[in-house]
C-alpha positions as a printed Julia matrix, in Angstrom:
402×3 Matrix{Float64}:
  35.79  -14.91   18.78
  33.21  -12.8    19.42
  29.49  -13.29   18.29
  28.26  -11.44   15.28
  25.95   -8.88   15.63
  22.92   -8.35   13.85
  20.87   -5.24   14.0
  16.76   -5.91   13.28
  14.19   -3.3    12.77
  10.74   -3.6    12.44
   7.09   -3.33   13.86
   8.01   -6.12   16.25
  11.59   -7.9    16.08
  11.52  -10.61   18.95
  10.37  -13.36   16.79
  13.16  -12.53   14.41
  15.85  -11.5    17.26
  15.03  -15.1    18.66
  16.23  -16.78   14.78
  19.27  -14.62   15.0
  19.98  -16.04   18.29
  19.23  -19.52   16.98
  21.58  -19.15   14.3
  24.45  -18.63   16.88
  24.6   -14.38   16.61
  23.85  -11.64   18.73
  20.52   -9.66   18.1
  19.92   -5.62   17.98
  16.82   -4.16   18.15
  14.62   -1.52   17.4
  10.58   -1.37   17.12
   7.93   -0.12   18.55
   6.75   -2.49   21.45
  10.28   -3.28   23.65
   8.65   -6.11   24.9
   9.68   -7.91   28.1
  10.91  -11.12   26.61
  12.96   -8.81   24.16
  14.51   -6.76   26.42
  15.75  -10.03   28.37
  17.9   -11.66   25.42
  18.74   -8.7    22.9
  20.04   -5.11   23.54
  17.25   -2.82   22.54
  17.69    0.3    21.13
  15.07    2.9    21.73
  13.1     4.0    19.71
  12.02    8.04   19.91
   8.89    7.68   17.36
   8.56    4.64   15.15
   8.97    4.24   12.1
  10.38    7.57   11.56
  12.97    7.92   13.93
  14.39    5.15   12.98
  17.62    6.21   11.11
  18.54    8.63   14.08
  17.63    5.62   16.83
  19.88    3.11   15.04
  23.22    5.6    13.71
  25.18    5.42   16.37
  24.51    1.24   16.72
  27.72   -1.01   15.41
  26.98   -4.58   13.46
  28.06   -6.62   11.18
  25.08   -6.62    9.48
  20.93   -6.16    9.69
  17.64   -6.82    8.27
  14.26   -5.51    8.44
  10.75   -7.7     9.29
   7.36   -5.99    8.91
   5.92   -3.77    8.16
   9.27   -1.52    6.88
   8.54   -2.95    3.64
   6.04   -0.3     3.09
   8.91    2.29    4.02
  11.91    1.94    1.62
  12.51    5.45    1.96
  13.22    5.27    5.95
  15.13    2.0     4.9
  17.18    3.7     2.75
  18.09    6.49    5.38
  19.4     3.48    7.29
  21.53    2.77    5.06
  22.97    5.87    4.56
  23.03    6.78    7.77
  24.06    3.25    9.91
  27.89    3.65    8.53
  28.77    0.73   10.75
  25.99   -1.42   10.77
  27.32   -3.53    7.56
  25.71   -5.12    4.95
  21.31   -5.53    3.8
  20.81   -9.0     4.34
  17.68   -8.52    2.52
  15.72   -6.67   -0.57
  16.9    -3.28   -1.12
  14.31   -0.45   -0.77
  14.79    0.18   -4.64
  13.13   -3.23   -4.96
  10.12   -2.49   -3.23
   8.37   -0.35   -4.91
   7.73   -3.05   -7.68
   7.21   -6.06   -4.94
   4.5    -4.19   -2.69
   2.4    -2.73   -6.03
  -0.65   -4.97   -6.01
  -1.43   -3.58  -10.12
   2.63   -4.7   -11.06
   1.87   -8.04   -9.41
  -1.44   -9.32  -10.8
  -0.25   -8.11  -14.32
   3.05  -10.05  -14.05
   1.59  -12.85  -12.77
  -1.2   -12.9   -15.54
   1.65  -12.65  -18.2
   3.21  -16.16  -17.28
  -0.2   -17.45  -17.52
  -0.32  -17.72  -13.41
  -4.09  -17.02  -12.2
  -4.0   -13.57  -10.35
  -6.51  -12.03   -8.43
  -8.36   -8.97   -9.79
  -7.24   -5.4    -8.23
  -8.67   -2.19   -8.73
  -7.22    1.08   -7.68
  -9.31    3.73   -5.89
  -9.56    6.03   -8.63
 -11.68    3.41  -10.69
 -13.84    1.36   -7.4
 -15.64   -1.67   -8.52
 -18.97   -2.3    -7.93
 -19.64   -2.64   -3.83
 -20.88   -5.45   -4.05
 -19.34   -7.81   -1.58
 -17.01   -9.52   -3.7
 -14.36   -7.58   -3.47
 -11.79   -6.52   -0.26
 -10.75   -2.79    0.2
  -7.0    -2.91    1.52
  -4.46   -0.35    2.39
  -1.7     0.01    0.2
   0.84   -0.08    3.3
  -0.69   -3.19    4.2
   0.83   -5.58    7.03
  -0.94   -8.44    9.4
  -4.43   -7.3     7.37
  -4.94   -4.32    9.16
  -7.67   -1.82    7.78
  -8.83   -4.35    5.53
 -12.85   -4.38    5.36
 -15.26   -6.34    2.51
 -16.37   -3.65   -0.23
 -20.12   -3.18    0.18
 -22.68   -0.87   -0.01
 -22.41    0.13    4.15
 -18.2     0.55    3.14
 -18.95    2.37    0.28
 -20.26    5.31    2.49
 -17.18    5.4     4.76
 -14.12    7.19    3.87
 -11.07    5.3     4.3
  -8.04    7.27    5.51
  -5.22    6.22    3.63
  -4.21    5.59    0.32
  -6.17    1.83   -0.83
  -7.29   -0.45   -3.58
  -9.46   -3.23   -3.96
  -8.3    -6.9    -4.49
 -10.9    -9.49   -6.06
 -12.23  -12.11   -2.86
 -10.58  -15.42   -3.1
 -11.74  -18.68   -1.92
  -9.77  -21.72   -0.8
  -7.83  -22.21    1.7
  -4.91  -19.41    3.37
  -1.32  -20.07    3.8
   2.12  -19.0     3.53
   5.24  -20.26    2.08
   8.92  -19.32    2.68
  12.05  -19.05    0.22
  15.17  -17.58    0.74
  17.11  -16.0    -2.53
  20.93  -15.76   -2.55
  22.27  -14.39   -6.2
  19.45  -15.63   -8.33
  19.07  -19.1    -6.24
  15.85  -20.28   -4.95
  15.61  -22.22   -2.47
  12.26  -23.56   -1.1
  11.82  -23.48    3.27
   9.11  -24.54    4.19
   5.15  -23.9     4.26
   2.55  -22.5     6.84
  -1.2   -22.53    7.35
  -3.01  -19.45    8.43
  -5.31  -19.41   11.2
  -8.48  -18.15   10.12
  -9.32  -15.46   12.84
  -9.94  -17.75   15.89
 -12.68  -16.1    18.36
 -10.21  -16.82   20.79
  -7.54  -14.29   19.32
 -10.39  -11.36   19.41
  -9.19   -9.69   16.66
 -10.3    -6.67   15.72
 -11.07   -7.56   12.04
 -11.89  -10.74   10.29
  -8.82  -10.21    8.55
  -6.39   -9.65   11.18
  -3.24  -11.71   11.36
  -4.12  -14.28   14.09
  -0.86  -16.73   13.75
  -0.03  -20.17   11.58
   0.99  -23.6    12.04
   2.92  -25.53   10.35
   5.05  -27.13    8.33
   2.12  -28.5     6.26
   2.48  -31.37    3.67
  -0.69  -31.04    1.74
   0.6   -28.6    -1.06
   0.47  -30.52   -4.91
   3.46  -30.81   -6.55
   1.59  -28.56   -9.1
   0.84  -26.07   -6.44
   4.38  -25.96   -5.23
   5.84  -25.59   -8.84
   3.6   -22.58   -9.41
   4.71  -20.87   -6.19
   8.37  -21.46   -7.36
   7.29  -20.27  -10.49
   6.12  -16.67   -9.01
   9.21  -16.45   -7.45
  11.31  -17.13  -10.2
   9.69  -14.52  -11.84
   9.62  -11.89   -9.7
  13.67  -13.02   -9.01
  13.77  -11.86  -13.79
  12.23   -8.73  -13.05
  13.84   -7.7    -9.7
  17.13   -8.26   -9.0
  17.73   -6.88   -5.89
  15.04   -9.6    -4.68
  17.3   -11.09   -1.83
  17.15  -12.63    1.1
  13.3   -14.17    3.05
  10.47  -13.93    0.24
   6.93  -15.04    1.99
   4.4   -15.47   -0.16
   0.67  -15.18    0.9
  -1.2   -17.01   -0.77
  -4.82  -19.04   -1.46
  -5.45  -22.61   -2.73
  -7.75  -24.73   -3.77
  -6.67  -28.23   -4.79
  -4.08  -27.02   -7.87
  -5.64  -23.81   -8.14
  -3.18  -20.97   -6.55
  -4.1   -17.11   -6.0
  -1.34  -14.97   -4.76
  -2.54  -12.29   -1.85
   0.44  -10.72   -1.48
   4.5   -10.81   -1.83
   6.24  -10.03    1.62
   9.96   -9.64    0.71
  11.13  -10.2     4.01
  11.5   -11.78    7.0
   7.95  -13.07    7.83
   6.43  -14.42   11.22
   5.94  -17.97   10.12
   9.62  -18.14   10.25
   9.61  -19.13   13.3
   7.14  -21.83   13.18
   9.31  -23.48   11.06
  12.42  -23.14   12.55
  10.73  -24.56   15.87
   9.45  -27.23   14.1
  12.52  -28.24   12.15
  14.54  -27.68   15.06
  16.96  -26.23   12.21
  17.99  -22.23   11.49
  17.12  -20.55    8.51
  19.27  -17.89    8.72
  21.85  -19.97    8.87
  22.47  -23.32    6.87
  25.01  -24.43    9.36
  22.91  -24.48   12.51
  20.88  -27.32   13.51
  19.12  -27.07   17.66
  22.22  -25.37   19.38
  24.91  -25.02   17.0
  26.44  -21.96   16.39
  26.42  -20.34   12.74
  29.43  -18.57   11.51
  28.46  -15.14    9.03
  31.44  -15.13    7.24
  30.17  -18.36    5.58
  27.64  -16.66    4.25
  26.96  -13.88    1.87
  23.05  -12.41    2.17
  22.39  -15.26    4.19
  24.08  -17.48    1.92
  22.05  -20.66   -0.23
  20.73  -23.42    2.0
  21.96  -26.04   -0.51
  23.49  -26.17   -3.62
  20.42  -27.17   -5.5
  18.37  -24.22   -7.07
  15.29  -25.77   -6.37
  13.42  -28.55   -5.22
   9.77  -28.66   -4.37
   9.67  -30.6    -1.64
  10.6   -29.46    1.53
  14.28  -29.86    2.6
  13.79  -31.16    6.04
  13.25  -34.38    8.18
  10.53  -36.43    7.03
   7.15  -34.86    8.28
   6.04  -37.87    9.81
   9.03  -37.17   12.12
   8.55  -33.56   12.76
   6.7   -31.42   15.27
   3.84  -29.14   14.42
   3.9   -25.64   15.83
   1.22  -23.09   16.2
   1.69  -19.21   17.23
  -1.47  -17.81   17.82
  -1.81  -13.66   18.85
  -3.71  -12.13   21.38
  -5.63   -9.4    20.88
  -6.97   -6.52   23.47
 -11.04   -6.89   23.3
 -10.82   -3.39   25.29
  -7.93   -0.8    26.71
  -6.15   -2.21   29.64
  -2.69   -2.11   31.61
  -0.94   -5.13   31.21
  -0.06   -7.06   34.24
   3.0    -8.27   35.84
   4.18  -11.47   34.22
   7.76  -11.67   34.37
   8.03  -14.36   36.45
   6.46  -16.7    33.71
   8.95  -15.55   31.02
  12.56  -16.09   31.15
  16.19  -16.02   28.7
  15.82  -19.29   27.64
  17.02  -21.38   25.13
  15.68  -20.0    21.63
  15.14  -23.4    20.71
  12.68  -23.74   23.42
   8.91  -23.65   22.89
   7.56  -20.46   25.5
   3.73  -20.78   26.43
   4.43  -17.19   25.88
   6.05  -14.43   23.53
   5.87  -10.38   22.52
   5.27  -10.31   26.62
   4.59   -6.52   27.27
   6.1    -4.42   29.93
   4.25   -5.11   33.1
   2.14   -1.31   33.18
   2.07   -1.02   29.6
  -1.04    0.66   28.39
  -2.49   -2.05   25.62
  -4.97   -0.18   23.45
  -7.94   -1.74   22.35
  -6.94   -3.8    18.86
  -3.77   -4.2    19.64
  -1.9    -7.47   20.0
  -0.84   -8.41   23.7
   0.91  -11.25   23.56
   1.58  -14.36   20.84
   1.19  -18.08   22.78
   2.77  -21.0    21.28
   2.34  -24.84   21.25
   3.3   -27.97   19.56
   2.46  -31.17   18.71
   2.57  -34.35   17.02
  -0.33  -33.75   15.02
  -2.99  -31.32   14.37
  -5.27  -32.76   16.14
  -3.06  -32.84   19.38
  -1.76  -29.06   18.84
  -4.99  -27.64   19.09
  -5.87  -29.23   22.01
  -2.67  -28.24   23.43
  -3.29  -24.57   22.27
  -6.31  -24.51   23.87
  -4.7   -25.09   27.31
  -2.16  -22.84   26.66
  -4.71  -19.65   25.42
  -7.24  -20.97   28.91
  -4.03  -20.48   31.0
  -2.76  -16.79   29.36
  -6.08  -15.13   29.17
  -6.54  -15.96   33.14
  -3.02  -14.86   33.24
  -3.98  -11.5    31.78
  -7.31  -10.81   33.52
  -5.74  -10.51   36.67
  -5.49   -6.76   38.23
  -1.96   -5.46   36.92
């Protein structure tokens, strides 16, 4: 029998065409980068200008079924000409764009939350500005990986921003990221992530830029996790087509928990956790090399028959690796080098030094992400000494004349 194929569209689908292959099926792509290590295990489809090409790239492409990963959550309407369009692509193993409108409004969020009693941070929309006064963050409303997103002050106050924004009250604590996957109303909890807090190393081009996570961590509170589940659950009563990967971005402090943001999709700490667990989350039948089987599954199907439990369902900690994912980004406008003979088709359940490899000759703007590198450990301690070695070995890779 044939594998299942599953078409993926996105910003950047490699991390996400490399679960589908750990889950036993056959990835389809479209974004905007094509990179190297893509293009070696999934058929790309091009893409003619992303995001709004899109439905036109992908009409013609045949699967049994597809999902979207950032940032197409701020697009329903292109996601919806998908579906219209992509006859043969079968079914949304995911949110439906009708959903989104109520997931991705930063107002509808901190008022639902602060109706279940859940703290929520403040948000103000740009009609009505708080005071610039440092304490709050002005964000785009299309947000994804904290792009555009600058501290409110006095100097920001004189700058126009160029899209539509609001302003979402500073948290403190500590960032990170936690995974559940809905199938008809069930919950079920996959696992947690730590952000990395803009490492020099990355040289991002904003405090705020999406650098990578680690993970799984262990040090959530019981009370912590049940209030996570408890967002969930309620954004499960007032959407129903919630469905499929829900990441939720989040802040803590001891058993304090501020929501950042709700990403109803497939999220890049995904596959931290899959590496780590050596276990698919797409698929509940797939541990390290085992195939899945869709027809099993319906919108990804449950990963057990419990609605919830807050503690992760995995191996015990103790027994499990860490991984990190860090990004790369460009300091300055360069051409990217020649590195294909450090990345090959390997085994998705491998570890690369190195990931989103771009096309040797690719023009890499300044602020843009060049490559992820990835590690793992025992520990924490170990990983980032391991990390280190890997990020000493990529930058030299990089500096050399492409």
């Amino acid at each position: 029998m044939s594998k299942r194929r599953i078409l993926i569209v996105g910003g950047s689908t490699r991390a996400a065409a490399d679960s589908v292959r750990r889950a036993g099926w056959e990835p389809v792509c479209a974004d905007l980068f094509a990179d190297l290590d893509l293009r070696m295990t999934a058929e790309v489809i091009p893409v003619q200008n992303y995001p709004n090409s899109l439905p036109d790239d992908v009409a013609h492409v045949r699967a049994d079924g597809w999902f979207y990963c950032g940032a197409l959550e701020n697009s329903p309407k292109i996601l919806e000409q998908i579906s219209k369009k992509g006859n043969f692509i079968g079914p949304l193993l995911g949110t439906s764009p009708d959903g989104l409108g109520a997931l991705r409004n930063p107002e509808w969020l901190a008022k639902t939350l602060s109706e279940i009693g859940l703290k929520a941070l403040s948000v103000a929309n740009q009609s009505s500005p708080p005071v610039p006064n440092g304490t709050w963050l002005q964000k785009p409303l299309a947000s994804a990986g904290g792009r555009m997103i600058r501290i409110w002050n006095e100097i920001a106050a004189q700058v126009p921003f160029p899209e539509p924004h609001y302003f979402q009250q500073i948290a403190g604590g500590i960032g990170a990221s936690v995974i559940f996957r809905v199938d008809g109303g069930t919950i079920n909890w996959l696992g947690s992530a730590r952000e990395l807090e803009a490492p020099t190393e990355s040289a991002p081009p904003t405090a705020f830029s999406y650098c990578g996570s680690f993970g799984p961590i262990d040090d959530l509170s019981v009370t912590v996790k049940e209030k996570l589940r408890m967002i969930v659950q309620t954004l499960v009563e007032h959407v129903p087509s919630l469905e499929g990967f829900v990441g939720l971005d989040f802040r803590f402090d001891g058993d304090e928990v501020c929501i950042v943001e709700v990403n109803p999709r497939y999220t890049a700490s995904i596959e931290v956790l899959e590496l780590s667990l050596g276990r698919s989350l797409l698929s509940p039948h797939v541990n390290a090399g085992g195939p899945g089987d869709l027809s099993r599954t319906s919108a990804f199907e449950s990963l057990s028959t419990s609605r919830f439990t807050p503690q992760i369902n995995c191996e015990n900690l103790n027994e499990t690796r860490i991984v990190a994912k860090q990004i790369l980004y460009a300091s300055e406008s360069f051409v990217a080098p020649d590195l294909r003979q450090f990345v090959s088709a390997s085994d998705p359940w491998t570890i690369p030094m190195m990931a989103d490899v771009p096309v040797p000759g690719t023009f890499v703007e300044r602020g843009w992400p060049i490559c992820t590198v990835l590690a793992s450990a025992e520990n924490r301690s170990s990983l980032e000494t391991r990390m280190k070695e890997r990020l000493r070995i990529v930058w030299d890779l990089l500096r050399k004349p492409a």
